[in-house]
C-alpha positions as CSV (number, residue, x, y, z in Angstrom):
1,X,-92.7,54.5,16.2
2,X,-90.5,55.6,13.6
3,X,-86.3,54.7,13.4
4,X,-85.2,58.3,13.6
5,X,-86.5,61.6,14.8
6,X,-85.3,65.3,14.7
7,X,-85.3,67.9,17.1
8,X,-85.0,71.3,17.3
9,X,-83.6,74.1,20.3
10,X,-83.5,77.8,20.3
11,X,-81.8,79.8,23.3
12,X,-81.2,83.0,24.4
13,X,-79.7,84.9,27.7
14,X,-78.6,88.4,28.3
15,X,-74.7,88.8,29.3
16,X,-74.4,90.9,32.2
17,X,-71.2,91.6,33.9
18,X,-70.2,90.0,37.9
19,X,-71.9,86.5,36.3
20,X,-69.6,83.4,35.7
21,X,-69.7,82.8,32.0
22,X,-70.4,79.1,31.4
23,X,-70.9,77.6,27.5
24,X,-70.6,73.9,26.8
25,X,-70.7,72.8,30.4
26,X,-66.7,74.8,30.8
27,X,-66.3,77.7,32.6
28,X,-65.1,80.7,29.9
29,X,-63.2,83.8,31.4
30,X,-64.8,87.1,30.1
31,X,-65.8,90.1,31.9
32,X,-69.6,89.2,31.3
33,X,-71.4,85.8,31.9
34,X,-74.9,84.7,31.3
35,X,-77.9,85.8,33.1
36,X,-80.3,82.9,34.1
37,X,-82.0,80.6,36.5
38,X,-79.4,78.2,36.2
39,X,-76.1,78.3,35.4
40,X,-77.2,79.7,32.1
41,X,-75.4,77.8,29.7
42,X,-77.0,78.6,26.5
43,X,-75.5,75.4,24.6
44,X,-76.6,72.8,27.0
45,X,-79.7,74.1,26.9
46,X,-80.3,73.8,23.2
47,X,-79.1,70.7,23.2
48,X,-81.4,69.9,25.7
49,X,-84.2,71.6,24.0
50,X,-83.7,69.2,21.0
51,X,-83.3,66.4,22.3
52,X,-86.2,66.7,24.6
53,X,-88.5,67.8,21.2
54,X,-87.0,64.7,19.3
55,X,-88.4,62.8,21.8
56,X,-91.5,64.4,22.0
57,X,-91.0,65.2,25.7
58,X,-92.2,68.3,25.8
59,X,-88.7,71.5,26.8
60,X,-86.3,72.3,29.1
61,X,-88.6,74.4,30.7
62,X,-91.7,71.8,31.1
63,X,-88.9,70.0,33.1
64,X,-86.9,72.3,34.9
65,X,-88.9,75.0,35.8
66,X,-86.9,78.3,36.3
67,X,-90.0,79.1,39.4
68,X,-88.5,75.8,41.1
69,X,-85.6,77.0,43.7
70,X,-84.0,73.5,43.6
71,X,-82.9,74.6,40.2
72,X,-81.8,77.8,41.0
73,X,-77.8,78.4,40.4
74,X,-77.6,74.7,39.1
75,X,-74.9,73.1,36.9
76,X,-76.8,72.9,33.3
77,X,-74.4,70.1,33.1
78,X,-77.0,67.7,35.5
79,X,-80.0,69.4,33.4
80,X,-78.3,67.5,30.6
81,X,-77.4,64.3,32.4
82,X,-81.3,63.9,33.3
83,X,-82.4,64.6,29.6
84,X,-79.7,62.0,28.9
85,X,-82.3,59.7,31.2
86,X,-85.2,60.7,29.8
87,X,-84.5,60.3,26.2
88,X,-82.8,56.8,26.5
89,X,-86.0,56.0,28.6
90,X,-87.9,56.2,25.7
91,X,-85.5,53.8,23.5
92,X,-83.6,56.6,22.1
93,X,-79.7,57.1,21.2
94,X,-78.2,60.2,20.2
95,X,-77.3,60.1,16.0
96,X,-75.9,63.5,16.0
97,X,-76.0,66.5,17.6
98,X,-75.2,70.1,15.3
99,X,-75.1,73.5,17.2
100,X,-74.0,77.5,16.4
101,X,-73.2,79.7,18.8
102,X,-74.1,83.1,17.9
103,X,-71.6,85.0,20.2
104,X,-69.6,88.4,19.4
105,X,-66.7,87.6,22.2
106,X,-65.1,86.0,23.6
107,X,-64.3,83.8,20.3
108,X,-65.4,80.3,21.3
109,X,-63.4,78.4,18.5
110,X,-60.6,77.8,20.8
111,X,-63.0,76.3,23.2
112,X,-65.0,74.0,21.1
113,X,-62.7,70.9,21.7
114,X,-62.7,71.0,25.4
115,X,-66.6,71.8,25.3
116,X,-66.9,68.9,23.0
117,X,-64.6,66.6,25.4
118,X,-66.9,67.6,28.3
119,X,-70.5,67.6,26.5
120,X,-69.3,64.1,25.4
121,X,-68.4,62.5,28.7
122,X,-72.1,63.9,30.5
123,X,-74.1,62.2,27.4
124,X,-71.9,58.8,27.3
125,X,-71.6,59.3,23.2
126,X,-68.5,60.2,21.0
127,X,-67.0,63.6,20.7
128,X,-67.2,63.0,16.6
129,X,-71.7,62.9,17.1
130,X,-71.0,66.6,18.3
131,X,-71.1,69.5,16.1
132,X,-70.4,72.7,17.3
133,X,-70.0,75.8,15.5
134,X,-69.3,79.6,16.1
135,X,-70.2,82.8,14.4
136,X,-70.7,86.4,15.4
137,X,-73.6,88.4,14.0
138,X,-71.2,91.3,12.6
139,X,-71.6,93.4,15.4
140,X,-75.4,93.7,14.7
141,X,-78.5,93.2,17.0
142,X,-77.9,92.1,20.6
143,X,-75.2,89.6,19.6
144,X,-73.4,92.3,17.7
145,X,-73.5,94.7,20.4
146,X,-72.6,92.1,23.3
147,X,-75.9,92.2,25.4
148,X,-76.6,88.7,25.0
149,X,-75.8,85.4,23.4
150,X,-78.2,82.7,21.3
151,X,-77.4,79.4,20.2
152,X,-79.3,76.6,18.0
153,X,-79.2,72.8,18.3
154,X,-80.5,70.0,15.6
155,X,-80.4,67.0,17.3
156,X,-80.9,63.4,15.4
157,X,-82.0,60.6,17.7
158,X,-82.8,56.8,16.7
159,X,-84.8,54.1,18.3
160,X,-82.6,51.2,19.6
């Protein structure tokens, strides 16, 4: 088994208005939220994405299937905290996490320290191991014209 691994997580949902917009496990206010199974926070699920794939433990999907009701309206915040499980099951501790959020509005920079305060606290690691970044897409493709947001995660785990 090798020291360090890498993972990878893509995610997308459509923004919708009459949804609660959550992002980083806080609650944003905007006139449009996130359309999914869950709570639809597009962060925590890349994050869970690659962690789960540094692992080798298969997606976020594999575990918490969006046809299962006992996930249905769920905080993505316990999705996390049971990846958190999974992944230190194996031997594994989190290096670094770096993220972008590809979002046209609301701007997320003013968020990012409270998201990283709260990300930090589910996954019992430092604030400092969490990057997260913001950009828009320019007002081009769905991003651009506000009909969804995506978000990407490089995770770096090692073996204890």
């Amino acid at each position: 088994m090798t020291n360090f691994r890498i993972g990878f997580g893509y995610d997308v949902h459509q923004l919708k208005e009459g949804y609660e917009f959550w992002l980083g496990g806080i609650k944003l206010e905007h006139e449009k939220g996130a359309v999914g199974h869950s709570d639809a926070d597009t962060l925590i699920h890349v994050i869970c994405d690659a962690l789960l794939g540094a692992a080798n433990l298969r997606d976020i999907g594999f575990h918490f299937s969006d046809k299962d009701p006992k996930y249905k309206g769920i905080d993505s915040k316990i999705l996390l905290k049971e990846v958190m499980v999974l992944v230190r099951k194996e031997g594994y501790e989190i290096g670094n996490l770096d993220t972008t959020i590809c979002l046209q509005i609301p701007k997320v920079n003013p968020h990012i320290p409270e998201m990283k305060k709260c990300l930090a606290t589910v996954m019992e690691i430092p604030e400092n191991n969490i990057s997260i970044k913001a950009t828009t897409t320019e007002n081009l493709g769905f991003v651009g014209r506000q009909e969804g947001i995506s978000a990407y995660c490089v995770a770096l785990i090692y073996h204890q």
